[in-house]
VOPA-203253 format. One line per field, with one value per residue (C-alpha): x, y, z. Coordinates in steps of 0.02 Angstrom, whole numbers, plus 50000, padded with zeros to 5 digits. Example, Ala and Ser with C-alpha at 12.3 -4.5 7.8 and 13.67 -1.06 7.14 Angstrom:
<tormis>
east 50615_50684 $
north 49775_49947 $
up 50390_50357 $
</tormis>
This chain:
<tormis>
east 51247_51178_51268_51204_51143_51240_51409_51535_51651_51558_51591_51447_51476_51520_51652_51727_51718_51792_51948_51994_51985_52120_52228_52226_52269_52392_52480_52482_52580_52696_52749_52759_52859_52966_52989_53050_53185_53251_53243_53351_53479_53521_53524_53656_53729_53787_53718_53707_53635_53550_53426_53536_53522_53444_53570_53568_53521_53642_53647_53807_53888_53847_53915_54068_54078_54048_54192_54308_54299_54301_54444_54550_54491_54575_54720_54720_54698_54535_54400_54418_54237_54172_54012_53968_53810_53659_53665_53854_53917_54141_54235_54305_54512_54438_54348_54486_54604_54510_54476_54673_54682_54574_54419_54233_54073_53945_53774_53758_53891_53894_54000_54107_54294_54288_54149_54191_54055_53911_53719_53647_53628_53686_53824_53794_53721_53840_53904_53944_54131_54206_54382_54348_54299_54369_54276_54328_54225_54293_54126_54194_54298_54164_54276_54394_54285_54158_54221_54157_54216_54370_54374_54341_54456_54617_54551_54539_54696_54779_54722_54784_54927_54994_54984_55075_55221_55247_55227_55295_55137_54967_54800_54857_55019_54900_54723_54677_54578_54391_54225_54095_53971_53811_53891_53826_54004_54103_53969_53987_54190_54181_54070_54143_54329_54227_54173_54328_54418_54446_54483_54521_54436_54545_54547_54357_54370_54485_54424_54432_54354_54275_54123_54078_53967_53973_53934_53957_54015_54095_54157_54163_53981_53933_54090_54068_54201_54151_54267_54252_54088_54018_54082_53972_53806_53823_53878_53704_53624_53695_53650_53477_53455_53580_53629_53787_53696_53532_53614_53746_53909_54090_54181_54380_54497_54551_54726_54782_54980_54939_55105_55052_55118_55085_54973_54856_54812_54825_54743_54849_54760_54896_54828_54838_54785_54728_54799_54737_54633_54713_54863_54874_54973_54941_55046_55060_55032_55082_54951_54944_54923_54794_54792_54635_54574_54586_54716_54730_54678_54679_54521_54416_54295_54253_54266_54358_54495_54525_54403_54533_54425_54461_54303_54302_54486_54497_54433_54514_54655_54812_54907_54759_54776_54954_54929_54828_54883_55057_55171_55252_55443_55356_55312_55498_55563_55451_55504_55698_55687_55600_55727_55622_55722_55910_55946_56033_55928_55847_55682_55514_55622_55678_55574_55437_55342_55377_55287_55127_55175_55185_55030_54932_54993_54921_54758_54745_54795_54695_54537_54583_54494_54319_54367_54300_54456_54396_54497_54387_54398_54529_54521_54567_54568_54618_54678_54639_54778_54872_55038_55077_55198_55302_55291_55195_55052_54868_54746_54543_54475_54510_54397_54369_54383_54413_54416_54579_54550_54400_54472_54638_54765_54862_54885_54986_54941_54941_54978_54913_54753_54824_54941_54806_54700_54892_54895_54726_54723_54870_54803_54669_54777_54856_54796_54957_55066_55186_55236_55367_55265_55166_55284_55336_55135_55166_55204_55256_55295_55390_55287_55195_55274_55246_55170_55099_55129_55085_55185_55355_55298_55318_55229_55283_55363_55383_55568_55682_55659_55468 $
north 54583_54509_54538_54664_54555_54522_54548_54456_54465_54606_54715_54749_54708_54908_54907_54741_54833_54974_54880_54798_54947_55030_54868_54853_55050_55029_54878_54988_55130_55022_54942_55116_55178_55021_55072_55230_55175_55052_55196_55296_55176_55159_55330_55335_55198_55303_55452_55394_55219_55147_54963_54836_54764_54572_54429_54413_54212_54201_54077_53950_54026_54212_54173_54115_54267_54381_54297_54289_54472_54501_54390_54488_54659_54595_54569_54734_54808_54889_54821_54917_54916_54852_54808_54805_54703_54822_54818_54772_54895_54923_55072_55214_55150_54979_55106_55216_55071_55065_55218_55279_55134_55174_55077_55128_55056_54986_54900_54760_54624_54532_54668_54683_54643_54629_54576_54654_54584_54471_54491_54480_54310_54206_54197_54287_54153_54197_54065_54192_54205_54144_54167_54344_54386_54401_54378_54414_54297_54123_53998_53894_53996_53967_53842_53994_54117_54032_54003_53810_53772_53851_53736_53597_53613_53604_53482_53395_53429_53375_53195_53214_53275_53322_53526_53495_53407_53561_53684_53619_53677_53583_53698_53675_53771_53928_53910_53882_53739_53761_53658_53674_53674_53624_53458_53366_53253_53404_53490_53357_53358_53523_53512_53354_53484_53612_53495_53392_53564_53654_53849_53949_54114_54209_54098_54089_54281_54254_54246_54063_54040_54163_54139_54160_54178_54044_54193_54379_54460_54583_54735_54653_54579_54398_54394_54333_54325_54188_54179_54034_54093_54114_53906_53859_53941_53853_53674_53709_53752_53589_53476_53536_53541_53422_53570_53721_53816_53837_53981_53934_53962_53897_53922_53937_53947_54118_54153_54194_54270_54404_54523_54695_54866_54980_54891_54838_54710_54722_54628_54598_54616_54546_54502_54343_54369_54230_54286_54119_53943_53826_53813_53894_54079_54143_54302_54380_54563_54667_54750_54853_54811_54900_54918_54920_55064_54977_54928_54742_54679_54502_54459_54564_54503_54675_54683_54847_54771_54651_54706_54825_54843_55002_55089_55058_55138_55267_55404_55575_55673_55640_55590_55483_55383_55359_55279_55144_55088_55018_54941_54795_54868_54989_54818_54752_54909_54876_54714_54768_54897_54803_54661_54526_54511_54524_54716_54657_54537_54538_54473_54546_54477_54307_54250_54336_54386_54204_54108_54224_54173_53997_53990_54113_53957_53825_53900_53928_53721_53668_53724_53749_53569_53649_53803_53822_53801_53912_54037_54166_54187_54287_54347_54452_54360_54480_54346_54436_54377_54409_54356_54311_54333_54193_54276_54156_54191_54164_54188_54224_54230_54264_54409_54399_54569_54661_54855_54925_55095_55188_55192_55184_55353_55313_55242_55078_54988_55119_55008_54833_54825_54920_54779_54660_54733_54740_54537_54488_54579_54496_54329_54360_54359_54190_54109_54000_54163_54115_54260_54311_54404_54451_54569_54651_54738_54768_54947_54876_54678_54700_54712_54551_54380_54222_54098_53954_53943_53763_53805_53804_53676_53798_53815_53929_53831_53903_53951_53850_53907_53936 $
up 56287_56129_55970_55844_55697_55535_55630_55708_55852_55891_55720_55603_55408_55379_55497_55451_55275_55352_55432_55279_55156_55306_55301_55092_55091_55217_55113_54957_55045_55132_54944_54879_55022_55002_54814_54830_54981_54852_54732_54854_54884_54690_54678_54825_54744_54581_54512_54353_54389_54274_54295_54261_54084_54083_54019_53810_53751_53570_53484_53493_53329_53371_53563_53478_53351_53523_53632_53496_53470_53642_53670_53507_53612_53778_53680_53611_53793_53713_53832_54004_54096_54254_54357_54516_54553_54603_54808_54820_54908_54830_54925_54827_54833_54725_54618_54595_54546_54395_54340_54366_54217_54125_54162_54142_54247_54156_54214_54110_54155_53978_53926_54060_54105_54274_54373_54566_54704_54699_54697_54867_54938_54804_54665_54491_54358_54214_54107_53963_53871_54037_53951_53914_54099_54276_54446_54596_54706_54702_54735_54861_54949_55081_55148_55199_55263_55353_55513_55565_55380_55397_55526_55453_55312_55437_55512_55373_55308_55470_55434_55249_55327_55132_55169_55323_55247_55121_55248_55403_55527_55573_55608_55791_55763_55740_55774_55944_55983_55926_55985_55837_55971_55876_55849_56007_56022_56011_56135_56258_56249_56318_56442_56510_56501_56590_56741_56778_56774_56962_56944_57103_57124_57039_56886_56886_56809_56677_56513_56455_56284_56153_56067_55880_55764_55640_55510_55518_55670_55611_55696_55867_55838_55881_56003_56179_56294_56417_56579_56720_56787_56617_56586_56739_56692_56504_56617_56690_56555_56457_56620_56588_56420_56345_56213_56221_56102_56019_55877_55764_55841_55909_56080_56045_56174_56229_56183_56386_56338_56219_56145_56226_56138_56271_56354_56223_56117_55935_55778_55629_55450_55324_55147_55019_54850_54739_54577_54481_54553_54428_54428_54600_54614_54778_54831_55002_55023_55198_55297_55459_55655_55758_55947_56056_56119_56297_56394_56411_56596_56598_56715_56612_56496_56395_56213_56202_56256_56146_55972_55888_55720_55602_55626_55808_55810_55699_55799_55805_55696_55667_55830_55892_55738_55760_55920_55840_55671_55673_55502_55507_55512_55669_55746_55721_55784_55937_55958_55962_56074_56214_56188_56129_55985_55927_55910_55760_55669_55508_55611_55498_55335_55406_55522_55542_55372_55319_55471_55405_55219_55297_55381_55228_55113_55225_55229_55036_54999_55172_55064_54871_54824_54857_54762_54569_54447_54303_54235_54280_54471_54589_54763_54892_55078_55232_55371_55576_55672_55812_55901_56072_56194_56130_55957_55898_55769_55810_55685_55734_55560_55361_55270_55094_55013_55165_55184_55114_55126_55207_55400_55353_55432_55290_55110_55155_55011_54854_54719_54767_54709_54526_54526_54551_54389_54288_54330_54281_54127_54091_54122_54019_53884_53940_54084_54129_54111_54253_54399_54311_54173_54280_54398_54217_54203_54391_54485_54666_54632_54764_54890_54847_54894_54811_54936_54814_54633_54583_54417_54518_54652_54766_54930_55061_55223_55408_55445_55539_55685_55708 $
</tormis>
C-alpha cells in the first residue's frame, strides 16, 4: 500500500507531532518524579535536613585567622559537631556516640569536627584546616578492602618479606590461596591445576574453591561455591574461550576442615581501629562469632551453610539469637569443653586473641604505604574470619566501617566507638600524643589492644606456638 504523503514510516506529520509531545511530557514527569524520590530520601535521612552548604574560598590570611581559632576551640573542647555526607547512610550506635558527648550534626563540613562517611562514589574534596579536622575514611585504604588489592598487598609484602620478619606469618599462613582470575597467567595456572587433577565421584561434589566478587558482595552476594563439577564446566568454558571469567572476580580455595559449633560454621567479625596513619597506632578491638543458620554438610555447595551474615541470622527473639551470636570467652569455653584445648589454659589470652592481633597487624603494615599520612584520617576495619579445625585462623575479607550495632542481640561493644571520639579529640590537640594519653580520655582502654604503634616500634607478633 502506498504511503500517505508527507509522512514517514507510515506516520503522518500530526502523529509524529503527536509521539514526540507524549515522549517530551513523559521525560518531564519522570525528572519530577525523580525529584521528589530524592526529596524523600533526605527527608528519611533527617528530619531536619537541610541542603548542604557549598565549600567557602578565604583568602590565605583569613584561612589562617579561621584555623587558628578553630584550632584554640579544639583545645578548649568547645567545637563538638559532625557531618555526615548527604546519601551516606551512619547507623544510630555511631550517632549516638556523639551525641552522649556532646556533639551536634551540622550540614556544612567546613565547620565540622568530624567528618563520618564519604560522598557517593568518590572521596570528599576538602583541603580546609586539615589540623582542625578528623575523617574517618583513610584514601588508600583501598588496598585493604578491595579484595584483588588486598591481595596484592600480601603478596607484595611476602617478597619484601619486612612485615613478615616483625610478625612472624606470610599471607599464606592465613589467606588461602587466591587466583585473580582476570589475569590470564594466573587464569591459566588454574586451569592447568584443574586438568592434571583426578577427583573420584565423591570428591567431584565437594566444594573446592569459592568465588568472589572483586567488589561488594556483601551479605552472601557475589559468592559462588564451585565444587568439582562446577571446575569442569569453567575447564570447558576456558578450552573454548581462552578466559575463567568475563566479570571481575577471584576463585580462592575452599577452606575443606572448618571448626563446627554444633554443627555449623561460624564467621568471626573482630575489629582494628586505625587510631592515627603517621606514626602508625593501630589497636585491636574484640567482636562476636556467628553460626550459620545451616548445618555444615561437606558435599554441599549451598550458601546457607556457610554465609553466617547478621541480617541473615538475626531472626527471632531472644533464644534464637542466642543460638547464633557467640563472644569470644563463649568460644574458649567451647573449645575446653570439647577437649580441643587444655581445660586449664589461659587459651583466648595467650594464644588465641594474639594470632588475630598478629595477623590484624600484618594486614595494616602489608598495605599502610598506599595509605594518606595526614593527620586527619582514622578508621574502623572489621576483618571476616574464621578458624579451622586445627585452630588455625582463616580470614575471607576486611570491612571498613562495618555494622556495630543494628543486628546485634546484644551491646558487645558499648564504649568502643566513645573511646574512639575520646582519642581523636585528643589527637587533635597533639597529633603524636602517644597511647598512653590516650587510654587516660578513655572509658574501656581495656578492651582495646595495641597491635602497631610505630612510636614504640612495636608490631604485634604471632605466639610461639602458632
Amino acid at each position: 500500500m502506498p504511503r500517505a504523503r508527507g509522512s514517514r514510516n507510515g506516520m503522518t506529520s500530526t502523529q509524529i507531532q503527536i509521539v514526540l509531545l507524549f515522549a517530551i511530557a513523559m521525560f518531564l514527569y519522570g525528572a519530577s518524579l525523580a525529584g521528589m524520590m530524592m526529596s524523600d530520601v533526605e527527608k528519611k535521612r533527617s528530619p531536619n535536613s537541610k541542603k548542604e552548604v557549598q565549600p567557602t574560598f578565604l583568602s590565605k590570611e583569613d584561612l589562617e585567622r579561621v584555623c587558628e581559632e578553630r584550632r584554640v576551640e579544639n583545645r578548649k573542647s568547645e567545637r563538638k559537631i559532625y557531618y555526615i555526607p548527604s546519601g551516606y547512610v551512619v547507623e544510630a550506635y555511631i550517632k549516638n556516640s556523639f551525641r552522649n558527648l556532646g556533639y551536634e550534626e551540622v550540614f556544612d563540613y567546613e565547620k565540622a569536627t568530624f567528618i563520618v562517611g564519604k560522598r557517593p562514589g568518590s572521596w570528599l574534596d576538602w583541603r580546609f584546616c586539615l589540623d582542625t579536622m578528623k575523617h574517618n575514611h583513610i584514601p588508600g585504604q583501598i588496598w585493604l578492602i578491595q579484595k584483588d588489592k588486598l591481595v596484592l598487598s600480601l603478596r607484595s609484602e611476602a617478597r619484601r618479606g619486612h612485615v613478615s620478619a616483625r610478625t612472624g606469618l606470610t599471607g599464606d599462613d592465613f589467606l588461602k590461596h587466591t587466583y585473580l582470575v582476570n589475569d590470564q597467567m594466573e587464569c591459566n595456572e588454574l586451569m592447568t591445576l584443574t586438568r592434571d587433577r583426578t577427583l573420584t565421584n565423591s570428591e567431584m561434589r565437594k566444594p573446592r574453591y569459592i568465588q568472589k566478587a572483586l567488589k561488594g558482595g556483601h551479605n552472601g552476594k557475589g559468592l559462588i561455591i564451585l565444587d568439582g563439577t562446577d571446575m569442569e564446566q569453567l575447564l570447558k568454558k576456558y578450552t573454548k574461550t581462552g578466559f575463567c571469567a568475563t566479570e571481575k572476580v577471584l576463585i580462592q580455595e575452599f577452606l575443606q576442615n572448618p571448626l563446627l559449633i554444633d554443627g555449623r560454621t561460624f564467621n568471626l567479625r573482630l575489629y582494628f581501629i586505625v587510631l592515627r596513619v603517621k606514626p602508625a597506632l593501630v589497636v585491636y578491638h574484640d567482636g562476636y562469632a556467628r553460626l550459620t543458620r545451616g548445618k555444615f554438610v561437606s558435599n554441599s555447595t549451598d550458601l546457607k551453610n556457610f554465609v553466617s551474615n547478621s541480617e541473615k541470622v538475626w531472626k527471632g527473639g531472644n533464644s534464637e539469637q542466642a543460638k547464633h551470636f557467640m563472644t569470644l570467652p563463649e568460644i574458649e569455653n567451647h573449645l575446653k569443653e570439647n577437649d580441643l584445648v587444655p581445660r586449664d589454659a589461659d587459651y583466648l589470652n595467650k594464644i588465641l586473641r594474639p594470632k588475630f592481633m598478629a595477623i590484624f597487624a600484618h594486614l595494616f603494615e602489608s598495605a599502610k604505604d598506599k595509605f594518606s599520612t595526614d593527620s586527619p584520617y582514622f578508621g574502623v576495619f572489621g576483618p571476616d574470619l574464621t578458624l579451622d579445625d586445627n585452630l588455625n585462623p582463616w580470614v575471607f575479607e576486611v570491612n571498613f566501617s562495618p555494622e556495630l550495632s543494628r543486628f546485634l542481640p546484644i551491646d558487645l561493644m558499648p564504649d568502643m566507638y566513645s573511646d574512639l571520639i575520646r582519642a581523636q579529640e585528643t589527637l587533635l590537640q597533639d597529633n603524636n600524643a602517644n597511647w598512653d594519653a590516650l587510654t587516660q580520655v578513655m572509658t574501656s582502654p581495656h578492651n582495646m589492644h595495641v597491635i602497631v604503634d610505630e612510636q614504640q616500634d612495636f608490631v604485634a607478633a604471632t605466639p610461639k606456638d602458632y
